[in-house]
N, C-alpha and C positions, 0 to 999 in steps of 0.2 A: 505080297500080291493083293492089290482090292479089286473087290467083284465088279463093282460101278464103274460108271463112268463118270472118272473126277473133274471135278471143278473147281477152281477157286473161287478168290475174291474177287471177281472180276465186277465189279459194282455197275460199271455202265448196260450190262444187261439181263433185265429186268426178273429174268425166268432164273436168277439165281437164287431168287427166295425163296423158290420149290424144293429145293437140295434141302438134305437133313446135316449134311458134311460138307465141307470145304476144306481143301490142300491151302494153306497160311503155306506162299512161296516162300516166307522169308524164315521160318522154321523147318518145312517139310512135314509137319504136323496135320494129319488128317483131323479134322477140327468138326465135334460135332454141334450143330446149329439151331435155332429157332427164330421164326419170322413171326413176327405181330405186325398186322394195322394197327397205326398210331392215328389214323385219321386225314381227313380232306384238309389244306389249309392253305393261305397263298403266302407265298414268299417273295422277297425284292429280288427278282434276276432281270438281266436285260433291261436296265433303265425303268421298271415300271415293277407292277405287282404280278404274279404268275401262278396260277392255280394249279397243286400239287398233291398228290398222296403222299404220306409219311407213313413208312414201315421203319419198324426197330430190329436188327438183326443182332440175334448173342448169343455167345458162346460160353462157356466157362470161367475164363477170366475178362471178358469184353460186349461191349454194348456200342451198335453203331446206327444213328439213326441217315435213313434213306432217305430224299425225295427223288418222284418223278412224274413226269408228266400227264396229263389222260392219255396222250400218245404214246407212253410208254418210253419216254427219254429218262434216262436220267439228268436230273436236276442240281442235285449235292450231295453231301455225304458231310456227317459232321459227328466226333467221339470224343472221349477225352483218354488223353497221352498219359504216359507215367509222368507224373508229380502232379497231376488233375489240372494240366493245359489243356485246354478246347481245339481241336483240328478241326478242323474246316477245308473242305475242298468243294467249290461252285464250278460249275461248268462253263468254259470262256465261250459266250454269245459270238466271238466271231466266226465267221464260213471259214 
């Protein structure tokens, strides 16, 4: 039984970087957390450059870094995999 009320990874919004814990769906693992600003920076999305914050979220065994918008969009998400591959997930600019 948890007191909270759980959250996970849900990356695309924004207010999950307040959470001290995260449900990891794919374990079931109540997963305890820390958010840092990593800073303002722009990135190539949508055919051009796009002004973003970068927040780093981690865990125990993982490090994922955030972007997202002034508007509070999310942006991307990018970590590295077991055998230290890069993931990368951008957000697709279409409506």
């Amino acid at each position: 039984m948890l007191a909270d009320c759980v959250w996970s990874f849900a990356y695309w919004d924004e207010s999950l970087l307040s959470r001290r814990k995260l449900l990891n769906s794919q374990t079931g693992e109540y997963e305890p957390v820390t958010t840092s600003l990593i800073g303002e920076e722009t990135i190539e999305l949508r055919g051009g450059p796009t002004r973003a914050r970068r927040y780093a979220l981690e865990g125990p065994r993982f490090r994922i870094d955030l972007w997202y918008s002034p508007e509070r969009e999310w942006l991307a998400l990018e970590s590295l995999s077991k055998g230290g591959r890069r993931l990368r997930y951008v957000r697709d600019p279409s409506p």
